[in-house]
DOROLUM-374654 format. One line per field, with one value per residue (C-alpha): residue number from 1; x, y, z. Coordinates in Angstrom, 2 decimals. Layout:
<atoms>
num <- [NUM,...]
x <- [X,...]
y <- [Y,...]
z <- [Z,...]
</atoms>
This chain:
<atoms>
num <- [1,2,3,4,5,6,7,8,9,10,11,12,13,14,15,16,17,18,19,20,21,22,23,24,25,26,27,28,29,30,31,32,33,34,35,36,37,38,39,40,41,42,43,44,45,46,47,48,49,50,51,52,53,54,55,56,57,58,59,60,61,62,63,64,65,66,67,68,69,70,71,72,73,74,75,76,77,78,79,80,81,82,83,84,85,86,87,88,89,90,91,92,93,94,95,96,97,98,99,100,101,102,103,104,105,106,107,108,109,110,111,112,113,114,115,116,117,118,119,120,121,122,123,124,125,126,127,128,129,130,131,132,133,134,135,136,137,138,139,140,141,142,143,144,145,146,147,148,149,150,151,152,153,154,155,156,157,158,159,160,161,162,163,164]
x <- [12.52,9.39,8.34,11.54,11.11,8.06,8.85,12.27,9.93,7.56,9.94,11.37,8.87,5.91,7.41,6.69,2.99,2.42,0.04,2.84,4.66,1.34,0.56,-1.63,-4.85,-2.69,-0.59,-3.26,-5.58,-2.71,-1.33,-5.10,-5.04,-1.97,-3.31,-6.31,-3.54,-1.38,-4.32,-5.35,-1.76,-2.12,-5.34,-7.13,-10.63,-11.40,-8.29,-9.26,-12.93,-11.78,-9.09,-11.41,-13.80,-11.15,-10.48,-13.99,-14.03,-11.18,-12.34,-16.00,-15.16,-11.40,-10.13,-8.27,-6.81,-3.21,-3.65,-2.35,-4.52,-4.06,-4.11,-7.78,-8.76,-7.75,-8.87,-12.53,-12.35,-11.83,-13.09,-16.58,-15.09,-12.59,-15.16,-17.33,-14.79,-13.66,-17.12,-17.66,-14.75,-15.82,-19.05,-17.99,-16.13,-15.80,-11.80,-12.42,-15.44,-12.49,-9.77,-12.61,-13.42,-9.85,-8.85,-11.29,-10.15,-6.27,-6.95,-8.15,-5.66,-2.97,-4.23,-4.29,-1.37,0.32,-1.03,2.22,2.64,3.20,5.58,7.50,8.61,5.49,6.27,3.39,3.35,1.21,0.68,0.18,-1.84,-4.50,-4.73,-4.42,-1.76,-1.73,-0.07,2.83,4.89,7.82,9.48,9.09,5.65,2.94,0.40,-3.26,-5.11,-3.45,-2.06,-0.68,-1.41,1.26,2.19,5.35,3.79,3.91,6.83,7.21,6.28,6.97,8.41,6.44,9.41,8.18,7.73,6.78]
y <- [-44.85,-45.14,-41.74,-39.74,-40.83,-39.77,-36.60,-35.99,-36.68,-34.21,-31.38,-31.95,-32.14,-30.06,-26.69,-28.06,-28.40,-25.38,-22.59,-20.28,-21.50,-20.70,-17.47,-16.10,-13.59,-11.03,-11.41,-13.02,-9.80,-7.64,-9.74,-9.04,-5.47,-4.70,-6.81,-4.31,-1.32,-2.87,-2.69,0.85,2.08,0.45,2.19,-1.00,-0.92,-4.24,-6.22,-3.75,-4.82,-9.08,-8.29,-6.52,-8.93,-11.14,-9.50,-9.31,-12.71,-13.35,-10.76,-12.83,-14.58,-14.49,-17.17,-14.86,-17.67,-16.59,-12.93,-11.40,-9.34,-6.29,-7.03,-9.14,-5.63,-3.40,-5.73,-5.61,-2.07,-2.15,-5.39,-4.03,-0.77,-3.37,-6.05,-3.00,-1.30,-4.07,-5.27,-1.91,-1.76,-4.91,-3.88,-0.62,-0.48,3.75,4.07,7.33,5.99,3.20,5.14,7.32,4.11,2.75,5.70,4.62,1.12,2.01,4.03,1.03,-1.36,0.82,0.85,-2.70,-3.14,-0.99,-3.66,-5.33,-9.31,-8.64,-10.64,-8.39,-4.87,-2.73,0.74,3.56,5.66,9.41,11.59,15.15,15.47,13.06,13.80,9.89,7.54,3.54,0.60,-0.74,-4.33,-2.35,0.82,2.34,4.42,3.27,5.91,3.94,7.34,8.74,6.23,6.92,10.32,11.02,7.80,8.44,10.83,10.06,9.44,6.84,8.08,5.08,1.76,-0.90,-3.13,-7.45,-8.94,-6.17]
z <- [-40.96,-43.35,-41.71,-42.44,-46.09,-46.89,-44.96,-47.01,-49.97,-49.01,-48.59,-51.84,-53.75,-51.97,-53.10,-57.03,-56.14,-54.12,-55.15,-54.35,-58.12,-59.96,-61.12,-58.55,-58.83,-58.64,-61.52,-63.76,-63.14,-63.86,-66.79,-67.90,-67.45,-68.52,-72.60,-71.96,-71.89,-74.83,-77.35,-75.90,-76.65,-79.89,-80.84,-81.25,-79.56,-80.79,-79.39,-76.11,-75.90,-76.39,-73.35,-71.18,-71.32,-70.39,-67.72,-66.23,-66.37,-64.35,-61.64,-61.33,-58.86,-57.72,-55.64,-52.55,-50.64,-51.70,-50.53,-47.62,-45.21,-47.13,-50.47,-49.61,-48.01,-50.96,-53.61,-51.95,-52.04,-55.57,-56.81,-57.91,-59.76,-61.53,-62.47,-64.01,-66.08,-67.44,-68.54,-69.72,-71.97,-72.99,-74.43,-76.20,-79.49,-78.95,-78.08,-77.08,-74.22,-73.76,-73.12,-70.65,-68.99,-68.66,-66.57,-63.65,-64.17,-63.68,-60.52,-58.55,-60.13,-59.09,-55.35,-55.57,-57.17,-54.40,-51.98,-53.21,-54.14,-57.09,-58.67,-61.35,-60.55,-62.29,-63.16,-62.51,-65.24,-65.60,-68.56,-67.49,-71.10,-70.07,-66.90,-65.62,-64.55,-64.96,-64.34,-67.00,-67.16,-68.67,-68.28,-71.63,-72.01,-74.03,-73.88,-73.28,-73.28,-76.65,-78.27,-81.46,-81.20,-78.29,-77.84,-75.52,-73.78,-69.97,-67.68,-64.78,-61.42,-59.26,-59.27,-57.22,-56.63,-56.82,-53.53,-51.80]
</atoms>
């Protein structure tokens, strides 16, 4: 009877203390990138340069445990590529060399964001202008490569849906 207990009390409670209810890699790395494309959009290389660097340091030395098979796989594809753009973002003040460097970051953060688990839908956005897509939190575009010059300029491409 003292078994069934502590099993019912397990159940009940186990899903509050699962890693599954924190954010996960995933999301923090894209929460990350997507502050990185905020202050890009905004034309602030300063705000850009603190968030990359954020972001670098979150991509260090990522705890995987939570990924599936393929996201692990595309994620080490990319993980170098990442980890460097964001570091060199970090250490520039240039927007322009930004904005440059940003467009290599966004390619491999949308192949790993195409891995899926991601836990919001994330819209894929392109400006024919620049040349370059990236990855957005919300539907509306926010031009990272322009800014305030064009700063709607772009249009969403795809929708990678949450959960898949």
């Amino acid at each position: 009877m003292k078994t069934i207990k502590v099993y019912i009390v397990l159940l009940v409670f186990l899903p509050f203390f699962s890693k599954a209810n924190a954010p996960g890699l995933q999301d923090q790395v894209l929460a990350a990138y997507f502050e990185v494309k905020n202050a890009l959009a905004h034309d602030n290389a300063q705000s850009a340069a603190a968030k990359a660097a954020g972001l670098a340091k979150i991509t260090e030395a990522p705890d995987m445990r939570a990924f599936s098979e393929q996201q692990r796989a595309r994620w080490n594809k990319h993980a170098k590529v990442i980890n460097s753009g964001a570091k060199a973002i970090a250490n520039t003040k240039d927007l322009k060399k930004q904005r440059q460097l940003f467009g290599e970051l966004s390619k491999a953060m949308i192949d790993v964001a195409k891995a899926g688990g991601n836990s919001r839908d994330i819209y894929l956005q392109h400006c024919p202008m620049a040349k370059n897509s990236w990855l957005n939190e919300k539907p509306a575009v926010e031009n990272p490569y322009y800014g305030s010059e064009m700063f709607a300029c772009g249009s969403i491409t795809e929708i990678l849906a949450a959960g898949q």
